[in-house]
C-alpha positions as MATLAB code, in Angstrom:
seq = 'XXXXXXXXXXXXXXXXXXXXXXXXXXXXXXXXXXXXXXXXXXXXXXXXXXXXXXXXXXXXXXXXXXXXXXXXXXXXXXXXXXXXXXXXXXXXXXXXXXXXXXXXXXXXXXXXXXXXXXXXXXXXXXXXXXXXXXXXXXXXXXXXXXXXXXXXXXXXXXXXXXXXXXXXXXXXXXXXXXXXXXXXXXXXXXXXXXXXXXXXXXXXXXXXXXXXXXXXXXXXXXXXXXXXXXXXXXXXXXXXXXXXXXXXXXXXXXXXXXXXXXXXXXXXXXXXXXXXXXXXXXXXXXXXXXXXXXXXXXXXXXXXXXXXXXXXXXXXXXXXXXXXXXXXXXXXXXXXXXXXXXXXXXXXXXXXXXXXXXXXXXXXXXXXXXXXXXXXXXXXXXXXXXXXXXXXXXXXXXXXXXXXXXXXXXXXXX';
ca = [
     -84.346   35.381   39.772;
     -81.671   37.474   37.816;
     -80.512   38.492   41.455;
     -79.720   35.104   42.166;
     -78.438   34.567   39.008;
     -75.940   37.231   39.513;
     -74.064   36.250   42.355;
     -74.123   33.276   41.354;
     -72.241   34.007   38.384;
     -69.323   36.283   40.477;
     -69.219   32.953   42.890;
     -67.912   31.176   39.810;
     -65.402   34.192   38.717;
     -63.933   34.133   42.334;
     -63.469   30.339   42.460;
     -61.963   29.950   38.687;
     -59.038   33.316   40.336;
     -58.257   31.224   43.485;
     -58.015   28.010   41.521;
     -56.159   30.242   38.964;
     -53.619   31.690   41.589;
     -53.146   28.245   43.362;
     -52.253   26.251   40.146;
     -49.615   29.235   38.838;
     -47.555   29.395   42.286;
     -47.507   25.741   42.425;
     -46.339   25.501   39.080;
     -43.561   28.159   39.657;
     -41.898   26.360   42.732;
     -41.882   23.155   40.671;
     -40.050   24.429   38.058;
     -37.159   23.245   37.707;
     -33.853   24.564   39.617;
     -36.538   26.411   41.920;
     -37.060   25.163   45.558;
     -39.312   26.015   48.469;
     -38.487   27.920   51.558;
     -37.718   25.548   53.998;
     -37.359   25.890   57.921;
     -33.796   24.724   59.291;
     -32.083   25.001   62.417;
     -28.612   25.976   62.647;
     -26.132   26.777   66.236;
     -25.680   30.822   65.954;
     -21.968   30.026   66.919;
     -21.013   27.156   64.787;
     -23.293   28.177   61.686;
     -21.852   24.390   59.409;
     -24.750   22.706   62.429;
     -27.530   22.383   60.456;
     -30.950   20.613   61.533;
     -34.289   20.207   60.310;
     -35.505   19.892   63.929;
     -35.145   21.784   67.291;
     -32.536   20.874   69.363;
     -29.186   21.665   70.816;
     -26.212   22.047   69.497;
     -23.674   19.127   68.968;
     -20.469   21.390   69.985;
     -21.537   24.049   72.098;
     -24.819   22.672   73.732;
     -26.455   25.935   72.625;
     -29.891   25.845   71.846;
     -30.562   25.576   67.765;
     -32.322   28.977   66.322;
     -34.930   29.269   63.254;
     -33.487   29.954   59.835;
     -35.165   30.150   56.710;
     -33.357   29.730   53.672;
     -34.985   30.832   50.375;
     -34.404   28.511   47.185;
     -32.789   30.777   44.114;
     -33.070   29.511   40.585;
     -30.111   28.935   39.151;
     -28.878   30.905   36.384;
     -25.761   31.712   34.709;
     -25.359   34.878   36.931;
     -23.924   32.770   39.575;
     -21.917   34.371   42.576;
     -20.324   31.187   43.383;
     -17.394   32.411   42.812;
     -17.857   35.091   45.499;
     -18.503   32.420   48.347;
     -15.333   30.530   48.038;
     -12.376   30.872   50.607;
     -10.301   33.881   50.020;
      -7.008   31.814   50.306;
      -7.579   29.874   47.353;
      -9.633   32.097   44.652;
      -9.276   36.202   44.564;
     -12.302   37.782   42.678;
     -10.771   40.742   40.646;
      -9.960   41.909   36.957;
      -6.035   42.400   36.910;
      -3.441   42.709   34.361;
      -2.150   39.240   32.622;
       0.890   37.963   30.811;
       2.190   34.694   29.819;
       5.057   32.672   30.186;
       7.302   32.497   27.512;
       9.243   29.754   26.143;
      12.232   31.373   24.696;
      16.090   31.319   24.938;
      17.573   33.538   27.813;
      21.055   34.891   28.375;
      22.455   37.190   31.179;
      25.144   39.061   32.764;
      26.049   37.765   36.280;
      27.750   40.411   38.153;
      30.107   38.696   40.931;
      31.440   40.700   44.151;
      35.314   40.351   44.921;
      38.387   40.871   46.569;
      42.102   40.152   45.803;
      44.178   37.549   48.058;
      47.553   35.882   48.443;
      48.311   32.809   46.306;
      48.713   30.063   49.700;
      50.853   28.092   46.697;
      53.419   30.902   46.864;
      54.090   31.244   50.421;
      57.040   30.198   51.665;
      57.981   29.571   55.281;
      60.892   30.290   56.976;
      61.972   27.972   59.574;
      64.941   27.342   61.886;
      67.289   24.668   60.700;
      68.852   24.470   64.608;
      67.904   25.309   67.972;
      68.741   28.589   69.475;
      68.118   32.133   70.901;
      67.182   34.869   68.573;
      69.736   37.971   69.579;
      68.400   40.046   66.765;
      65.180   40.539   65.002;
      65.168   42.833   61.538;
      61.530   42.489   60.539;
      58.952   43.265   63.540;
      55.772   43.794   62.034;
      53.127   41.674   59.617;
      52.451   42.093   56.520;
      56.264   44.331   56.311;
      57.147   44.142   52.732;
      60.703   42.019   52.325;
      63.408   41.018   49.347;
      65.544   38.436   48.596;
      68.830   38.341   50.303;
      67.439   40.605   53.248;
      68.315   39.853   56.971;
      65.645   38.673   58.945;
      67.018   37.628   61.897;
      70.200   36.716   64.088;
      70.607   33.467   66.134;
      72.443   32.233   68.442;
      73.041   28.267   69.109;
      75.086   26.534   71.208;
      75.112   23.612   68.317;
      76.474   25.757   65.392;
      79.212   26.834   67.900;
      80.509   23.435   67.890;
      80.454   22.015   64.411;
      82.254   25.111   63.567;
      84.686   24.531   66.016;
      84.351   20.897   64.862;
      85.330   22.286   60.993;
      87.907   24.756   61.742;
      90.157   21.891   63.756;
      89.423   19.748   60.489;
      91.201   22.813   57.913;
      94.012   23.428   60.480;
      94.690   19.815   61.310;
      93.631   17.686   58.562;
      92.975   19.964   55.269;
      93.952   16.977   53.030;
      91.459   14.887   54.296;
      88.785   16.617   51.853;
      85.916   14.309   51.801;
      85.556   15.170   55.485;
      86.085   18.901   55.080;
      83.208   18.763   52.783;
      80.940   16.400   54.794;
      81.663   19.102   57.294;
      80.938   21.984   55.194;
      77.400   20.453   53.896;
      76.598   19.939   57.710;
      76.895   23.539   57.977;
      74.945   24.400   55.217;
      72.284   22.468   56.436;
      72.798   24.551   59.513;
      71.899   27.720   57.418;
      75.222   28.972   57.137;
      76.043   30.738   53.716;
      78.616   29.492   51.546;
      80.565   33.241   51.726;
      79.869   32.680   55.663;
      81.502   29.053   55.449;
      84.557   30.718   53.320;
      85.304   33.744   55.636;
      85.256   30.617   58.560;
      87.675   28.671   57.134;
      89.586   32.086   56.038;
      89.705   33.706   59.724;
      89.144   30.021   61.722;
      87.946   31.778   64.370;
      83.889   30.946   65.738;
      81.060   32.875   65.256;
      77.628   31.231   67.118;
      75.808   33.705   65.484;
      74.181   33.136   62.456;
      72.233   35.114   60.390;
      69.412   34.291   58.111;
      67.961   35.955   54.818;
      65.116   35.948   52.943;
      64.934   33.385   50.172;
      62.552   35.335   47.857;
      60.610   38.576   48.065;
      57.310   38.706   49.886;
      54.913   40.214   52.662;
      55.507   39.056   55.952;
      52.270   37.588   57.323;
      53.273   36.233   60.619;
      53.233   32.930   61.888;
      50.366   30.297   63.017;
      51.056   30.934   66.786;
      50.854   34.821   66.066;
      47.714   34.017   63.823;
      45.929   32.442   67.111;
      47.206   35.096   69.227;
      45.969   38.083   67.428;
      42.612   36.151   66.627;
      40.669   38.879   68.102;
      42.079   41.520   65.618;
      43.078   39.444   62.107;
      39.304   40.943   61.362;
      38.994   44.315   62.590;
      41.701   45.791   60.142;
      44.302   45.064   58.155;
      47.054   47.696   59.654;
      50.390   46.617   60.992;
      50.329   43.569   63.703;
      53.658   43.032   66.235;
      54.760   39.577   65.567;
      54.993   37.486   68.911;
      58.498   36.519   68.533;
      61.140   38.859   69.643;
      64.532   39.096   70.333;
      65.859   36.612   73.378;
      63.490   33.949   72.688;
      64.018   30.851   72.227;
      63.038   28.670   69.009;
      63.567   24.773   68.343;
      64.583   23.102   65.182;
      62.458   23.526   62.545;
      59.780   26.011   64.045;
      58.371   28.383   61.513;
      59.548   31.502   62.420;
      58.026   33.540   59.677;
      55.671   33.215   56.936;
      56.223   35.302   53.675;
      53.724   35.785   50.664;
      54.737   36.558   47.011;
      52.711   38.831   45.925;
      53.442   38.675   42.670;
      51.198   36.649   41.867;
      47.529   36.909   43.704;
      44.030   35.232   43.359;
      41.008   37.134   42.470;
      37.957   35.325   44.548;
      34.488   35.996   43.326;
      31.331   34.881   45.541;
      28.379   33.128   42.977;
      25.175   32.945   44.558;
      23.453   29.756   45.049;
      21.839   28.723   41.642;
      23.935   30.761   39.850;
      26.760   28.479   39.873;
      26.091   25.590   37.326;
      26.077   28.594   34.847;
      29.863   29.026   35.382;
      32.332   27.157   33.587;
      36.383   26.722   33.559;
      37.867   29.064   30.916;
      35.299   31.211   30.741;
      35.650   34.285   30.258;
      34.924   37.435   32.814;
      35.918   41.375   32.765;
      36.236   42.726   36.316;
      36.931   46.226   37.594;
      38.196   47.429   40.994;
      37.647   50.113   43.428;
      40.320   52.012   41.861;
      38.243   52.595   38.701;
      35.115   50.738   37.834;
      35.181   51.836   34.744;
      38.270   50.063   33.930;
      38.046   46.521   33.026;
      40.065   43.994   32.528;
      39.419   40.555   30.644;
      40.600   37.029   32.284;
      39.318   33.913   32.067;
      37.997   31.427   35.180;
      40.818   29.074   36.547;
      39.200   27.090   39.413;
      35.830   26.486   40.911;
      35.580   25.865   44.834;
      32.964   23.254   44.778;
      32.236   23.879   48.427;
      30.233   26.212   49.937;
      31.888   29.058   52.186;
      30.865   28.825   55.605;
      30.458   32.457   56.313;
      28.035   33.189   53.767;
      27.515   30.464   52.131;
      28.159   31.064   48.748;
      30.565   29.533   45.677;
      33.759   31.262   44.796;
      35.726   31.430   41.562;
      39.343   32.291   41.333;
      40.857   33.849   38.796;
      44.526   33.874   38.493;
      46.272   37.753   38.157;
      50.122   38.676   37.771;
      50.588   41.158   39.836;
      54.474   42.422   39.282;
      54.126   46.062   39.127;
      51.616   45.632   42.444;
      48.288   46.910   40.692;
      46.489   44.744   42.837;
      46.826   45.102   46.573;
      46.005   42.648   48.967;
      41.936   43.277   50.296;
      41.135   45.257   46.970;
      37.408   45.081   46.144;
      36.383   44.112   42.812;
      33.601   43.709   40.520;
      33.343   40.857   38.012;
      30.980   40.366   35.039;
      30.507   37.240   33.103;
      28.438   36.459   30.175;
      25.833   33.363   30.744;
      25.050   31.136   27.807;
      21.787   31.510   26.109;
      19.563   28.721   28.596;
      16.264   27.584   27.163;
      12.922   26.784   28.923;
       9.939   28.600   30.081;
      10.398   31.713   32.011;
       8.021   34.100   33.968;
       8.464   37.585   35.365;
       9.789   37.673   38.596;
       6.872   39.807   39.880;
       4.215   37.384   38.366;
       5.532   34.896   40.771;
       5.230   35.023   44.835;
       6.935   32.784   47.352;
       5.296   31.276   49.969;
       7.967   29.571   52.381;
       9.055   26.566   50.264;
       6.619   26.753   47.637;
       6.295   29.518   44.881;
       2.535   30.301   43.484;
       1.181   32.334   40.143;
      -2.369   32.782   40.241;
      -4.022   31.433   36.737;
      -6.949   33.525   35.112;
     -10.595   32.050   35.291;
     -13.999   33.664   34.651;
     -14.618   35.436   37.640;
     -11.086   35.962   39.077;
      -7.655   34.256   40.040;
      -6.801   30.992   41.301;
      -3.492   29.857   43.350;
      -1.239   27.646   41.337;
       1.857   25.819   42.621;
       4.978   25.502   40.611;
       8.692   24.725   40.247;
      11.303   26.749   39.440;
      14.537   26.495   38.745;
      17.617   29.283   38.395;
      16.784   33.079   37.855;
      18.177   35.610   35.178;
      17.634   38.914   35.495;
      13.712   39.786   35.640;
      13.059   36.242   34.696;
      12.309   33.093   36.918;
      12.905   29.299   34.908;
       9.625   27.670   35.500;
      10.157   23.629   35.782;
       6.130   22.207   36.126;
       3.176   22.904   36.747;
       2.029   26.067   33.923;
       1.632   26.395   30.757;
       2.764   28.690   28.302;
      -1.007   29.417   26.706;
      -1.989   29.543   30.526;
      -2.783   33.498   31.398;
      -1.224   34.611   35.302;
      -1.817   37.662   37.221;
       0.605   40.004   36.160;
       1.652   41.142   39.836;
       1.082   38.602   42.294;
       2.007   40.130   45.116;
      -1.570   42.505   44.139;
      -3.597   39.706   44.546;
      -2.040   37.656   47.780;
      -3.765   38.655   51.458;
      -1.224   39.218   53.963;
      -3.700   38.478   56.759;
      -4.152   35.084   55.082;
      -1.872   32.263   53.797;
      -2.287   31.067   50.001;
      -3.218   27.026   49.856;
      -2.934   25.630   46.179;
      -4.404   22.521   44.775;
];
């Protein structure tokens, strides 16, 4: 009897474990934030197919394998963070700063070059038709002053109005008002007024005429010499043969030379794109040269090109220089400085900032890492980029972007 009584009693313990083990695993998967292992079948080439069934693939036609996936509770140790694409959120501690809304000033430093002043050229053209029989300047940019020959001509025309006002002083010299109508008319011709005097004096002809310089300058040629020597006005600046030459002929009122005064030249200064609205008229700006960069000298702004240069695209400044005793020669390279204003707004570091094509990204601190933000910006100063929208100044940003951005991958930002 006790032998019965016995097993009986270690039947009971064994059914009050198993009923024991059964109740604790069911309660643990129905705890909350806990699921079962389920059976799902997925396409081992396009994993996002997902079945609860056998069958083939959608896509590929490939048959769908076994996977188990095990449910995880969910806790605040969560590697969600992990899983997302790697083009929009970078897992990583980095350096921070912040943007700061502050008051910036600068110095923009401007590359130039000194050239003529157009507004002082003067061109020299023939007042009659003729032949040139002698030329005294041959070369561009030959350095001539006032009162110098420049060249002889020859024209059939001047030969007979003076002819035409010598018969008026020998046969009619009290008939003034037509002596000087006649004198005017050779004037106009280009004749001097000591050349008129020593052809009434002598009354003998001279079809040769000479003409002078009206001012000093630099002979720079003229436009058909420009267009002829197109191929070389760029490789240097050395002496050029001017086309014309003696025993051509010229028609009335053909510019036969060009001359620049450089006594007064233009300083041009290039200002990059975005950099421009930050220049004003009368400001002031200290540039050096190539002579000495060390030595500056303070002007003030005169004119603003408000369009852009086609070779590189840029705005130019001119400043106005006397140049009388010639410190500034034509093609001189200079460097100009000039003082911004103090520009408020919200700036970042240049290196906290990274473009992408068109669009320029910081990447904003959250728990677990960095996230890709897009924003606006607007001129730059120094280290410092103007930020227009889209951050905050309490908002924290990767120190160095360009750390955190995947060149094998391109950054897309909500």
């Amino acid at each position: 009897m006790n032998k019965y009584i016995k097993y009986s009693f270690v039947a009971v313990v064994i059914l009050l474990v198993g009923f024991g083990v059964y109740y604790g695993i069911n309660n643990y998967y129905t705890q909350p934030g806990v699921e079962k292992a389920t059976a799902v079948y997925t396409c081992s080439m396009h994993p996002e197919i997902i079945r609860d069934e056998p069958g083939n693939c959608p896509i590929c036609g490939m048959n769908l394998v076994k996977k188990v996936t095990e449910g995880q509770s969910v806790e605040s140790h969560s590697i969600d963070h992990l899983l997302r694409p790697t083009d929009k959120f970078v897992v990583g501690d980095f350096q921070t700063t912040t943007a700061k809304d502050t008051a910036i000033s600068s110095e923009i430093k401007l590359p130039g070059i000194v050239a003529y002043d157009p507004n002082s050229s003067v061109n020299i053209a023939a007042r009659i038709s003729g032949r040139i029989e002698k030329m005294y300047v041959n070369y561009k940019y030959q350095k001539v002053n006032r009162g110098q020959r420049l060249f002889d001509l020859y024209s059939p025309e001047l030969l007979t109005e003076q002819q035409s006002f010598i018969y008026l002083v020998s046969n009619d010299s009290e008939n003034a008002s037509i002596i000087k109508a006649s004198k005017q008319k050779l004037a106009l011709y280009g004749m001097t007024t000591n050349q008129i005097n020593s052809l009434a004096a002598a009354k003998r002809t001279n079809p040769v005429i000479t003409i002078y310089s009206p001012t000093n300058g630099i002979v720079q040629g003229t436009e058909s010499m420009t267009s002829a020597a197109g191929s070389m006005q760029n490789s240097s600046t050395t002496t050029t043969s001017l086309t014309l030459k003696e025993g051509d002929y010229i028609k009335k009122d053909e510019v036969v030379f060009k001359l620049v005064n450089t006594d007064k030249v233009w300083g041009v200064f290039n200002v990059m794109q975005g950099q421009s609205t930050l220049i004003e008229m009368n400001q002031p700006i200290r540039f050096s040269s190539e002579f000495d960069q060390n030595d500056f000298i303070n002007a003030k702004v005169n004119f603003i090109e408000t369009q852009l240069s086609e070779t590189d695209k840029t705005n130019r400044i001119r400043v106005y220089l006397n140049n009388s005793n010639f410190k500034f020669p034509i093609g001189l390279r200079l460097q100009g400085v000039i003082e911004t204003n103090p520009i408020q707004g919200i700036w970042v570091h240049r290196q906290a900032l990274v473009s992408i094509g068109s669009k320029k990204v910081v990447f904003i601190k959250k728990e677990n890492g960095f996230k890709a933000k897009e924003i606006k910006t607007g001129i730059e100063l120094n280290d410092f980029i103007q930020v227009l929208e889209g951050l905050d100044v309490k908002e924290a940003i990767a120190d160095n972007a360009q750390y955190l951005m995947d060149s094998e991958s391109f950054i897309k930002t909500e």
